[in-house]
PAKOLFI-567597 format. One line per field, with one value per residue (C-alpha): residue number from 0; residue in three letters; x, y, z. Coordinates in steps of 0.2 Angstrom, whole numbers, plus 2048, in hexadecimal, padded with zeros to 3 digits. Each point is the difference from the previous one (the first is absolute). Layout:
<sites>
resi c(NUM:...) $
resn c(ala:...) $
xx c(X:...) $
yy c(Y:...) $
zz c(Z:...) $
</sites>
This chain:
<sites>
resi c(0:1:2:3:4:5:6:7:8:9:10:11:12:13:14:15:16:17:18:19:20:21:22:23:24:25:26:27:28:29:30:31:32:33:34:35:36:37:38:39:40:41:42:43:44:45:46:47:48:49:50:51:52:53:54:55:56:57:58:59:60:61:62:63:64:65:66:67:68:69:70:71:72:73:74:75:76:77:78:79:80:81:82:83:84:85:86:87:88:89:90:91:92:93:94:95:96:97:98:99:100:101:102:103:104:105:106:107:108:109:110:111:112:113:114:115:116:117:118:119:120:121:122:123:124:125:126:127:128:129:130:131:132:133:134:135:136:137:138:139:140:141:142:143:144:145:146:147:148:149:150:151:152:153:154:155:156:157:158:159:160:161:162:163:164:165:166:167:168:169:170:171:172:173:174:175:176:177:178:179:180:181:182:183:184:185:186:187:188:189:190:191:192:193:194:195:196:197:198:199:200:201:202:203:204:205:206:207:208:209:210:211:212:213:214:215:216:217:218:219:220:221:222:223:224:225:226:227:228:229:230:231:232:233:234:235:236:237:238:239:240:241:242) $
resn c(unk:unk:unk:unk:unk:unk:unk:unk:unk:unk:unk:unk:unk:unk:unk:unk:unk:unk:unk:unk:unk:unk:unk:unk:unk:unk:unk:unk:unk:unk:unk:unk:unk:unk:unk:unk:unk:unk:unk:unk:unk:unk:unk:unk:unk:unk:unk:unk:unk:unk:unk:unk:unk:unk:unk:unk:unk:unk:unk:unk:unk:unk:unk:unk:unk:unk:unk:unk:unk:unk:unk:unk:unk:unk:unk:unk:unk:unk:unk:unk:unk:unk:unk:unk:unk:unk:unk:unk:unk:unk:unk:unk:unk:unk:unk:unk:unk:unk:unk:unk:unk:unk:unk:unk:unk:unk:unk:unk:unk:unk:unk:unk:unk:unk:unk:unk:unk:unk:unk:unk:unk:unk:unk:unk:unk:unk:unk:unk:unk:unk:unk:unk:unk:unk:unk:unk:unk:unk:unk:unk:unk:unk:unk:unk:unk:unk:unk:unk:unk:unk:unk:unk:unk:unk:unk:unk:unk:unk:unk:unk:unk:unk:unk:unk:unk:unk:unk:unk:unk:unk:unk:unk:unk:unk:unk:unk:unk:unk:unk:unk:unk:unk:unk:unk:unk:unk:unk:unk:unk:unk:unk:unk:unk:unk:unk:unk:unk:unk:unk:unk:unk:unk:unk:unk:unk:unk:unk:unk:unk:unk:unk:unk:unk:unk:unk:unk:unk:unk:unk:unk:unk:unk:unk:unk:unk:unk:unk:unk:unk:unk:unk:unk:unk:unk:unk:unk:unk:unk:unk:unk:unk:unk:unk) $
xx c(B17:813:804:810:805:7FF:80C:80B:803:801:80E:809:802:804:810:805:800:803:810:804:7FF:815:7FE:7F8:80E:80B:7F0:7FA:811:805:7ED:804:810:7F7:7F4:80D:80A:803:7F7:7F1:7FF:800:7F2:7F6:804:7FA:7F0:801:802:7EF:7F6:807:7FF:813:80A:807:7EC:7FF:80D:7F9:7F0:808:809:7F0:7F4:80F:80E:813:80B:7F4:7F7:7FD:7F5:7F1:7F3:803:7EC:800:810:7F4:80B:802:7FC:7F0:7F1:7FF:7F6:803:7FB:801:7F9:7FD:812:809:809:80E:80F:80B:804:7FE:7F0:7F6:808:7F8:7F0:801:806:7F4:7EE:800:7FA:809:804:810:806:7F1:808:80A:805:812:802:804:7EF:7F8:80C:7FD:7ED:801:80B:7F1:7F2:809:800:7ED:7FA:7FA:80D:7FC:7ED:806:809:812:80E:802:80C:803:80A:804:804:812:802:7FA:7F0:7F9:7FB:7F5:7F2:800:7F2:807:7F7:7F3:7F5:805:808:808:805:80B:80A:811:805:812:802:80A:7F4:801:807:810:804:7FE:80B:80C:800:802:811:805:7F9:7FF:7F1:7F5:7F8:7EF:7F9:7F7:7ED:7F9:811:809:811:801:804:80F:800:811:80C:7FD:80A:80C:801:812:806:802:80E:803:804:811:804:806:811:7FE:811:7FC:7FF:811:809:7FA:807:80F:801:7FF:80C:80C:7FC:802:814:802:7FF:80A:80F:7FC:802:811:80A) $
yy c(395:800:810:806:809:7F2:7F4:80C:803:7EC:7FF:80E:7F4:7F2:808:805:7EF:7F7:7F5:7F6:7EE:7FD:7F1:80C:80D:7FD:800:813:807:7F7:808:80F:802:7FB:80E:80D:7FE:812:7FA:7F9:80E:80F:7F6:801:810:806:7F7:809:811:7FE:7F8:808:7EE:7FD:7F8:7EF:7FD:7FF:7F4:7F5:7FF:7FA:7F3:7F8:803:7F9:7FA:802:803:810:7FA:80F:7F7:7FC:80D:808:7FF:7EC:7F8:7FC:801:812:800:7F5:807:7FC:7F0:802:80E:80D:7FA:807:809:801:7FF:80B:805:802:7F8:814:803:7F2:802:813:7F9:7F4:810:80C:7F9:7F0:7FC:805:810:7FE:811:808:7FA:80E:7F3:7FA:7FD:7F0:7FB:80A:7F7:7EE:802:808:7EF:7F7:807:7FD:7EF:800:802:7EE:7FE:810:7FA:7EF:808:7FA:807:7FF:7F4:80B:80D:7F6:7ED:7FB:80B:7FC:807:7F4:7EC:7FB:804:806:805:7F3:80A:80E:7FF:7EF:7FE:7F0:802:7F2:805:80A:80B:7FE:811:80E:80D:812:804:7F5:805:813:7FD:7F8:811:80A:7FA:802:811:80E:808:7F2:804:805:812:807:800:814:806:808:806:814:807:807:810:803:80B:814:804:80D:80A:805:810:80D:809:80F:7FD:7FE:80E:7F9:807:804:804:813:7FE:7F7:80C:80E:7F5:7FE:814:804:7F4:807:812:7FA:7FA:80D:80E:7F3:805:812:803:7F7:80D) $
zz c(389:808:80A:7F6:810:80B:7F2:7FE:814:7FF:7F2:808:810:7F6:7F4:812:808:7EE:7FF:7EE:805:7FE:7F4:7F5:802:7F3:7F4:805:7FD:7EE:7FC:808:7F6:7F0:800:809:7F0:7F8:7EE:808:80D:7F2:7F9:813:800:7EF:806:811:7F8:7F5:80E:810:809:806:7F6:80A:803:7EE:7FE:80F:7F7:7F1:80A:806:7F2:7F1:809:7FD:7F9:7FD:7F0:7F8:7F4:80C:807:810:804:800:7F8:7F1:7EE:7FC:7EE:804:80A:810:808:810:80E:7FA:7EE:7F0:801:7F1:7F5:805:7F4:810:811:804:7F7:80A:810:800:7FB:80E:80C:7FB:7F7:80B:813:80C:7F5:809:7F8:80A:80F:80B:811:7FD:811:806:804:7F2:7F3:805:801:7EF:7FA:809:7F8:7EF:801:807:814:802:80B:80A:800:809:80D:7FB:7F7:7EC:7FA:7F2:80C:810:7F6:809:810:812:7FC:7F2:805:7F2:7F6:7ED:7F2:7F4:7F1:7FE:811:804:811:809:813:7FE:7F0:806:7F2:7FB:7F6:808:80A:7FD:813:800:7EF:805:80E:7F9:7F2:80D:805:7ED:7FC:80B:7F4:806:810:806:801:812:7FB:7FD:800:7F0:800:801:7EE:802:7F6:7F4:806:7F7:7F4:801:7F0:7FC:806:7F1:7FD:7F9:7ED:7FA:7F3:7F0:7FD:7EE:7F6:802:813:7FF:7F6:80F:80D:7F6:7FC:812:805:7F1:807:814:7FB:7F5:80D:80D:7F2:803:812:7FF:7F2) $
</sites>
């Protein structure tokens, strides 16, 4: 059984000392730009709004399980054909009549029940990427491919299909860290959340009811002829005093 706790610790120390290896650079940021991009983003985050699992997590999920550009025809659970059901961890998904419709099922009835999952810290957030793709890695002691794969922190080693693992294989897919990090410099709205901590609701400000005045009196043609015979009379008497 893997302590969680003690993987998540572990990640946290490795986004902090993670570097992308530099001939993998230019890789990260066209990806990163790919799923940054306003149409694929409002997709993410219609996901993100349903699920409650952020948005660029999504889209780095999708990255590894379907590759790019996005390919908003595959499941987000395995990367298996959408309209087919799926053969491959998680199986028996499917069909879907949307890239949407499978990625909640993927999010919300499948293991990790990532949308059950309330750590978007750094460490909290990579261990959830982690336990997506499965903890074999974990179990061995080293870390997963499927986030780490082209920064200082991977050498080798890759499950090549479902519970199949070879220490010698070095995966050439993109990790979910370098591609995260390379979002952040895009998109301010991608960054990590402290663990346990919510922001305050900030309540809105009162609202101030309008101050009433006293009513304006209509000045109906009878009120206007009375100002106008007063007036008449104020003048008339003016002529008075003078003869």
């Amino acid at each position: 059984m893997t302590d969680i706790a003690a993987l998540k610790a572990k990640n946290a120390a490795r986004w902090a000392n993670m570097r992308p290896n530099p001939d993998r650079q230019a890789s990260f940021d066209a990806t990163a730009r790919r799923l940054c991009a306003t149409a694929a983003k409002a997709r993410y985050l219609n996901i993100s709004a349903k699920t409650g699992v952020p948005w660029f997590i999504i889209a780095v999920i999708h990255e590894r399980e379907a590759g790019g550009p996005p390919h908003w025809d595959k499941q987000l659970g395995q990367g298996d054909p959408l309209t087919q059901v799926s053969v491959h961890d998680p199986k028996g998904r499917g069909p879907f009549s949307s890239f949407e419709a499978g990625a909640y099922d993927a999010l919300v009835n499948c293991g990790p029940y990532a949308a059950r999952w309330k750590d978007w810290s750094s460490g909290g957030s990579l261990t959830l990427l982690e336990e997506y793709n499965g903890l074999g890695y974990a179990a061995m002691g080293v870390p997963s491919a499927y986030v780490w794969s082209g920064t200082n922190q991977y050498v080798s080693g890759k499950y090549v299909a479902d519970h199949v693992y070879r220490s010698n294989v070095v995966d050439v897919q993109e990790g979910c860290a370098a591609i995260i990090a390379s979002m952040m410099k895009l998109d301010s709205s991608v960054k990590w959340t402290v663990s346990g901590v919510t922001s305050p609701v900030i309540p809105p400000p009162p609202v101030v009811a309008p101050q009433k005045t006293a009513p304006e009196i209509e000045k109906t043609p009878e009120i206007r002829q009375g100002y106008a015979n007063t007036l008449f009379s104020f003048i008339a008497s003016l002529f008075r005093r003078k003869t």
